[in-house]
C-alpha positions as CSV (number, residue, x, y, z in Angstrom):
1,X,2.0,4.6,19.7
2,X,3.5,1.1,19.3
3,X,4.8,-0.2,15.8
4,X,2.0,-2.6,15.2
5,X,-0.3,0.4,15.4
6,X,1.8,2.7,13.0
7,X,1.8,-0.2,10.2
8,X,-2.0,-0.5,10.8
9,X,-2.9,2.9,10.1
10,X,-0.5,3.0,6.9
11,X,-2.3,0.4,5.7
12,X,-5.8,1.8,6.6
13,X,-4.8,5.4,5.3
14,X,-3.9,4.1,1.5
15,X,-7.1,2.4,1.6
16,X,-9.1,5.4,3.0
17,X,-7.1,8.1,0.6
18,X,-8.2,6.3,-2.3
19,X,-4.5,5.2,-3.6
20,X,-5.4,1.7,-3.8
21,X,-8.9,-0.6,-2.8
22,X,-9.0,-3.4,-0.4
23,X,-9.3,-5.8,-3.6
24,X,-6.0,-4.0,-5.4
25,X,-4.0,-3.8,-1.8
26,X,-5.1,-7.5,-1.2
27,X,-4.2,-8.9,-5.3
28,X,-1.3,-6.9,-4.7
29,X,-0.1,-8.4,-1.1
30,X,-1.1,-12.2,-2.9
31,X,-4.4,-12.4,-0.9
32,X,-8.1,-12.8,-0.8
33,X,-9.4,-9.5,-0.4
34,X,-12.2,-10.9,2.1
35,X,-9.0,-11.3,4.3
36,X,-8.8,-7.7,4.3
37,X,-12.2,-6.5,4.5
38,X,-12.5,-5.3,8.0
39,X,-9.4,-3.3,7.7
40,X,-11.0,-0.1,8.4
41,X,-13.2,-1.1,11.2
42,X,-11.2,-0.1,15.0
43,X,-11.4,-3.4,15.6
44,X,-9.1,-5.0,12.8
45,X,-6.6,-6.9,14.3
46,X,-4.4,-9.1,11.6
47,X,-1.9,-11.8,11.8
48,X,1.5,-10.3,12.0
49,X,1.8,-12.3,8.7
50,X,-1.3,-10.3,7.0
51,X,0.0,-7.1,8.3
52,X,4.0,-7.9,7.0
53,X,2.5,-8.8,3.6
54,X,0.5,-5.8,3.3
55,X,3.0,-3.5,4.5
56,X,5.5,-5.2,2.0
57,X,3.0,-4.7,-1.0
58,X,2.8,-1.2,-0.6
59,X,6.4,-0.7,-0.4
60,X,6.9,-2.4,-2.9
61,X,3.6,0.0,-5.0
62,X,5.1,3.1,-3.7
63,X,8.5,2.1,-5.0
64,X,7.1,1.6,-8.6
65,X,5.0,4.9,-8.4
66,X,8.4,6.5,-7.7
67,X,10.5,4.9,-10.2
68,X,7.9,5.9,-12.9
69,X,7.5,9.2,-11.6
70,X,11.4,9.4,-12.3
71,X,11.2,8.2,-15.3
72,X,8.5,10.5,-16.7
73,X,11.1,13.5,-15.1
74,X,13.5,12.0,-16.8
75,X,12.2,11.9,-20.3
76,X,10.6,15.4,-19.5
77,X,14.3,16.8,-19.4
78,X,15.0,14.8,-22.6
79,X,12.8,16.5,-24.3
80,X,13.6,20.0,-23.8
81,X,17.6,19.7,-23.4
């Protein structure tokens, strides 16, 4: 499986799991979310520009789910030290 495909199913497996909706993965990436509307049909094929600026705004949302996650831990141990 080539690259292109791999970043194509990340993107089409947050939207199918639920994490995020076309419209919040689309606000997120700075685009209309009719640009992203066909992403779960086979036949999606975006821009390498739409793909890199999806792909970028869900690093960038799994980065923040993890640094709040920490952060919760953190104060969890905080409390009961």
């Amino acid at each position: 499986m080539d690259e292109i495909t791999k970043l194509k199913q990340r993107v089409q497996g947050l939207v199918i799991s639920g994490v995020l909706t076309k419209k919040e993965l689309a606000a997120r990436a700075g685009m209309r979310d009719t640009t992203i509307i066909p992403v779960l049909s086979p036949s999606w094929n975006p821009t390498t520009d739409t793909l890199a600026r999806l792909i970028r705004a869900i690093d960038k949302y799994e980065s923040d789910v993890a640094k709040k996650k920490a952060r919760h831990e953190l104060r969890m141990q905080r409390a009961f030290a």
